[in-house]
N, C-alpha and C positions, 0 to 999 in steps of 0.2 A: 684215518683216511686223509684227513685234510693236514697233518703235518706231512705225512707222505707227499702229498701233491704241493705244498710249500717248497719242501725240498727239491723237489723235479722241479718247480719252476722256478726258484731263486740261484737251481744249477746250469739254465738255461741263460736266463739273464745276466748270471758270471760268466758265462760261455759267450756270452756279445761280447762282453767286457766292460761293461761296468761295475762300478766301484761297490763295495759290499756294502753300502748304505742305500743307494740307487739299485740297488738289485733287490735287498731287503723290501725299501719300499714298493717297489714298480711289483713283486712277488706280493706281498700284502693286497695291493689295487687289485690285481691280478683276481685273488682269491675271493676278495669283497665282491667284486662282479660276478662273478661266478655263485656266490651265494646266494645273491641276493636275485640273480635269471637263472637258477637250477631247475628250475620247474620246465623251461623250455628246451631242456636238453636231453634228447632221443636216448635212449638207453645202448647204452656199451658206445655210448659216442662220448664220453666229460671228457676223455685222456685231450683228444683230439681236439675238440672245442675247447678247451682250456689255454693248450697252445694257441688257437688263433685269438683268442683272448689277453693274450701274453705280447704276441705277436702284435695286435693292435697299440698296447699299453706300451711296446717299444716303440712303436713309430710314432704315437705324439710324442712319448718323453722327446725321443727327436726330433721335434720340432719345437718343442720348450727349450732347447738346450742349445747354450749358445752356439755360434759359427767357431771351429776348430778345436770342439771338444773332441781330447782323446777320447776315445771310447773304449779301446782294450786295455783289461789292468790284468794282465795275465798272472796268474798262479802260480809263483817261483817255485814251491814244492813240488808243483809237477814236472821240471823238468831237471830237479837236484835233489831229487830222489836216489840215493844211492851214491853219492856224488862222495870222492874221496880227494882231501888235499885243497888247497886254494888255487891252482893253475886249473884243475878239473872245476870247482865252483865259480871262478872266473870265466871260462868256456862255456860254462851253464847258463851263469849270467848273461854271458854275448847273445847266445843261441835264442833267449827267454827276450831280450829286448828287441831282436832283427823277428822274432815271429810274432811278437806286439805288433809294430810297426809294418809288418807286411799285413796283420788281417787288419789294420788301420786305414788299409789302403782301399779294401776292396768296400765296394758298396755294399748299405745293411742288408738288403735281401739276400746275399753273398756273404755274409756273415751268419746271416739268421742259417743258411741251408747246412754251412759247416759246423755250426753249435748244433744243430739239431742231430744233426749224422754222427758227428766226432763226442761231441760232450756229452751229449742227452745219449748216443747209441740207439737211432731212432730209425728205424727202416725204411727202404723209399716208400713203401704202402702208407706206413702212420707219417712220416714227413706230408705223404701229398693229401693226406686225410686233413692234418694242422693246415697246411696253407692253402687246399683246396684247389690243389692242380693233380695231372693226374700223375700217376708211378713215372711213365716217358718222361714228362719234363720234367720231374724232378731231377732223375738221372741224367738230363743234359744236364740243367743247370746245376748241377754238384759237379759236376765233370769239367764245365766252363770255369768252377766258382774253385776248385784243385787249381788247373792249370795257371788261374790270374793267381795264385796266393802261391806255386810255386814262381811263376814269372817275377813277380814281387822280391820274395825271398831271397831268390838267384841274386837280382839287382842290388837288395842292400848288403847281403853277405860280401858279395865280390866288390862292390862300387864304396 
């Protein structure tokens, strides 16, 4: 059980975008807390209180973390996947660095909602469970949090 939930949340903490040592540990903290308050947590609720627990452990690291850290280190495999030729891996590459730098753009709560949806594959019911709003604003604000990350996108592609 608890490498299973390692994994879910060291795939979340890659899904911000940090770096596989900073995702390793801030996952490890993650799990330490959660060990150590299991006792306080409602039954058929750990998935969900674990994120917001995750969710906490990302917003200090961000505040330990200096002024103008990248914070997305996107996963080249995932997007040269099937990629044939260096003109195509070249493309992949471009495509892999304008989608770093657009969700670099957007603020972490806007980051948290699209790892959680996109990476995690997490519903708006279990998202508004983890951040503790309800299913509505989730769905705005993933809606909001699409539109700024294609507006982003458009700008550095084209610009």
């Amino acid at each position: 059980m608890w490498q299973e939930l390692y994994r879910l949340i060291y795939r979340y903490f890659s899904g911000l975008g940090l770096t596989r040592e900073d995702a390793e540990d801030l996952a490890q903290e993650t799990l330490v807390a959660a060990y150590l308050h299991l006792d306080g947590v409602r039954p058929g609720k750990l998935r969900a209180w674990l994120f917001t627990v995750a969710r906490h452990k990302y917003i200090d690291w961000l505040r330990r973390s200096p002024k103008g850290v990248v914070l997305v280190n996107f996963p080249a495999e995932e997007l040269t996947d099937g990629v044939r030729g260096p003109e195509e891996a070249a493309l992949a590459g471009a495509v892999r660095e304008t989608v770093a730098a657009a969700l670099n753009r957007l603020s972490p709560p806007e980051r948290t909602l699209l790892a959680l949806k996109y990476n995690l594959g997490l519903n708006t019911e279990e998202i508004a469970a983890a951040l503790k709003m309800k299913p509505g604003t989730v769905k705005v604000r993933l809606f909001r949090a699409r539109q700024k990350f294609k507006e982003e996108y458009t700008k550095l592609w084209e610009g």
